[in-house]
C-alpha positions as CSV (number, residue, x, y, z in Angstrom):
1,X,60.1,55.0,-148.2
2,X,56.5,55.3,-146.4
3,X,55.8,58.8,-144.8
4,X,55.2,58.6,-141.2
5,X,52.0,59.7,-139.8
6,X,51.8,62.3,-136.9
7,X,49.6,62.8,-134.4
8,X,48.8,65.5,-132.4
9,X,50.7,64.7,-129.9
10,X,54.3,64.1,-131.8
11,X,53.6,67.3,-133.6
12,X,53.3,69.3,-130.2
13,X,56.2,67.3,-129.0
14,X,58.1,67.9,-132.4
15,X,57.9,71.6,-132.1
16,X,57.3,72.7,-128.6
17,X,53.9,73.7,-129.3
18,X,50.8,73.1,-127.0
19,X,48.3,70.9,-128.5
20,X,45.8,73.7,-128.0
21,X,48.0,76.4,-130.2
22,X,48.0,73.5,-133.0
23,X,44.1,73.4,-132.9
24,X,44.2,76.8,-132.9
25,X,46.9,77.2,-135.7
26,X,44.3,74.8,-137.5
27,X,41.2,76.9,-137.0
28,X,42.5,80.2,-138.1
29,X,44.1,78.6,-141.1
30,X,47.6,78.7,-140.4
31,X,47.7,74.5,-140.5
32,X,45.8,72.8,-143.1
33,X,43.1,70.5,-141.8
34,X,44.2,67.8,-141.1
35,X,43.5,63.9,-142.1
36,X,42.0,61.3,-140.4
37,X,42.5,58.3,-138.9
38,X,40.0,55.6,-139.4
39,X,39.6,56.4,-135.4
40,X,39.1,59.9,-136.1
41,X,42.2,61.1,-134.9
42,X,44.1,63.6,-136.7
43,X,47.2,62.6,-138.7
44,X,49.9,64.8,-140.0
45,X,52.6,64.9,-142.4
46,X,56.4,65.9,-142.0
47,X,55.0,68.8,-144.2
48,X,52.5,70.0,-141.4
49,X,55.8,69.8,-139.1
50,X,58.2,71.8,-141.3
51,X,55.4,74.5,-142.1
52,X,54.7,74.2,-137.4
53,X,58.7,74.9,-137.6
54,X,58.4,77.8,-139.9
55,X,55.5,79.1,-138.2
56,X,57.1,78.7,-134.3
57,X,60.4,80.4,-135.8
58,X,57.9,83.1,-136.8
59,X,56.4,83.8,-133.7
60,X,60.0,83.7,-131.7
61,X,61.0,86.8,-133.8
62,X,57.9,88.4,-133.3
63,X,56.1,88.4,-136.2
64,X,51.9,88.8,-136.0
65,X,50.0,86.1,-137.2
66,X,48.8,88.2,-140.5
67,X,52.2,88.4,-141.9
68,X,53.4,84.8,-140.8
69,X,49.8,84.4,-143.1
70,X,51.5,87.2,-145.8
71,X,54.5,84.8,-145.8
72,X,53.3,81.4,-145.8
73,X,51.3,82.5,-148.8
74,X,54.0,83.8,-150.6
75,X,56.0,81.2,-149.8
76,X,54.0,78.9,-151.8
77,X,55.5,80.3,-155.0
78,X,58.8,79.3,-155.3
79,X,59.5,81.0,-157.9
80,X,58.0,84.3,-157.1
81,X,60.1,87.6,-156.4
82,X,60.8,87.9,-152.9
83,X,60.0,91.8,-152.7
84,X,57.6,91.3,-150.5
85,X,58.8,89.0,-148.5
86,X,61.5,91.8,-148.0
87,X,58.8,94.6,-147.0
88,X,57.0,92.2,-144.5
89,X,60.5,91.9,-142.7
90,X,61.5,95.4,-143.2
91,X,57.6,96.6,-141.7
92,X,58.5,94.6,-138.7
93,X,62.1,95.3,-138.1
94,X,60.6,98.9,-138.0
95,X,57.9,97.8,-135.4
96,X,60.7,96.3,-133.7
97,X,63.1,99.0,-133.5
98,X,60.2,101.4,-132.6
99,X,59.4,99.2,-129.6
100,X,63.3,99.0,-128.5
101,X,63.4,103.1,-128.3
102,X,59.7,102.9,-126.4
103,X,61.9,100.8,-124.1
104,X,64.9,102.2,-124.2
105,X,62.9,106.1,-122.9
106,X,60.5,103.7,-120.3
107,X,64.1,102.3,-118.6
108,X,65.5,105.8,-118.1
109,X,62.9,107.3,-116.9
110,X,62.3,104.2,-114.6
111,X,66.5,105.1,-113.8
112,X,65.7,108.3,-113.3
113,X,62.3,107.9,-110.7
114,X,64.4,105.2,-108.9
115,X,67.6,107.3,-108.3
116,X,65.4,109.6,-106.6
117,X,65.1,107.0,-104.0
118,X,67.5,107.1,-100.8
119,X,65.2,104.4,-99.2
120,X,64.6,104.2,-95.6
121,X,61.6,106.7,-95.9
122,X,58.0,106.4,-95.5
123,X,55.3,106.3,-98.7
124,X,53.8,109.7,-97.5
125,X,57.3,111.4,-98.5
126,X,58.5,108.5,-100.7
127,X,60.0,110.1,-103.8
128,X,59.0,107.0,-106.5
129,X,55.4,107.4,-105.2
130,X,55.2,111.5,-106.0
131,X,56.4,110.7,-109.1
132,X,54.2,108.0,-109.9
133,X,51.4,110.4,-108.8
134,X,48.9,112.0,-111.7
135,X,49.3,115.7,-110.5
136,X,53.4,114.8,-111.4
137,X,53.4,113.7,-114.9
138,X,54.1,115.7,-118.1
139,X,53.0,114.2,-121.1
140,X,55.9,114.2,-123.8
């Protein structure tokens, strides 16, 4: 059975992904260069869709663009260990968790400023704004 070509366009529409990301994804190495058409157009495999898939599903947990690089690489060898295909994740789920407690202080001190708040004031004794205020902070 024939492979069907791709353009640009069903690729975008296959994954979700702008037309411009692709050509970016393309330029930065991420996508292989695509064929040709005798028109010049581009043309892509079900290949260059699967690896847009594995890519997109990258991004949507967070992973840079360096170790979606790190992982397509190593995914090229089949046969290979997976250790570090286990430290990439475990690096990020790190990064990850680091950001959720950055978060997780940001929203109580945001629940802390706000419950200061009885509202119905003016900003020149509004409680939010003093704390907001340089001469208020302490750096932790």
């Amino acid at each position: 059975m024939p492979v069907r070509a791709l353009s640009i366009g069903d690729l975008a529409r296959g994954t979700g992904t702008k037309v411009v990301t692709i050509r970016y994804y393309e330029k930065i190495g991420l996508l292989p260069e695509p064929a040709r058409s005798p028109g010049n157009y581009r043309v892509y495999s079900g290949k260059t869709l699967d690896r847009l898939h594995f890519i997109r599903r990258c991004r949507a947990l967070g992973f840079t663009l360096d170790q979606i690089r790190a992982l397509l690489e190593l995914s090229s060898d089949a046969e290979r260990a997976c250790d570090e295909v286990d430290r990439i994740a475990a690096v990020h789920l790190a990064e990850v968790e680091g950001k959720i407690a950055d978060l997780t202080r940001l929203a109580q001190e945001l629940r802390s400023i706000s419950s200061s708040c009885q509202g119905g004031g003016t900003i020149s004794n509004c409680c939010i704004m003093d704390a907001l205020s340089p001469d208020s902070r302490t750096e932790s």
